[in-house]
C-alpha positions as CSV (number, residue, x, y, z in Angstrom):
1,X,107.0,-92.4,-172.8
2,X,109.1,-89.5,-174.4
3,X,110.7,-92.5,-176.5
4,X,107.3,-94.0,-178.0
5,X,106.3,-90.0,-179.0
6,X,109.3,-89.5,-180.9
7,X,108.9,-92.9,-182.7
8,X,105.4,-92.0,-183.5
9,X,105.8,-88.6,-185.1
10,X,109.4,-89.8,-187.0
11,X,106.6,-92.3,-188.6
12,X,104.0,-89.8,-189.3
13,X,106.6,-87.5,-190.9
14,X,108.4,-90.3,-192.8
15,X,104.9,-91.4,-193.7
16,X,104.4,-88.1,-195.1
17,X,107.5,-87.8,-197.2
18,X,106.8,-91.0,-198.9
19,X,103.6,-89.9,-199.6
20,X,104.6,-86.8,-201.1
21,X,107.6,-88.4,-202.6
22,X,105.4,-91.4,-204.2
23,X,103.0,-87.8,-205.7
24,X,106.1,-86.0,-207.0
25,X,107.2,-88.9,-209.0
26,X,103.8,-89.9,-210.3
27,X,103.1,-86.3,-211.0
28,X,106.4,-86.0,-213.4
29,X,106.2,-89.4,-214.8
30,X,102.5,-88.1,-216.0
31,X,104.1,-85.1,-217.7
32,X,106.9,-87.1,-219.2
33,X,104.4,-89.0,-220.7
34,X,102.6,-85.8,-222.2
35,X,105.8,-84.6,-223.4
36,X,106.3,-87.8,-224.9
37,X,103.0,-88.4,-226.7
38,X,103.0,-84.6,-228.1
């Protein structure tokens, strides 16, 4: 039981990381692209 709780919340919070990874890198590929264009 203790097991299957620590899986789920290692795979909400790795969940959340990509998430907030995958925003980070979209966020700075968007000002690139300003920087770029100006």
């Amino acid at each position: 039981m203790y097991y299957l709780l620590l899986v789920f919340i290692h795979e909400k919070i790795l969940k959340i990381v990509a998430i907030y990874i995958n925003y980070n890198f979209m966020f700075n590929k968007d000002m690139l692209f300003r920087i770029y264009l100006v």
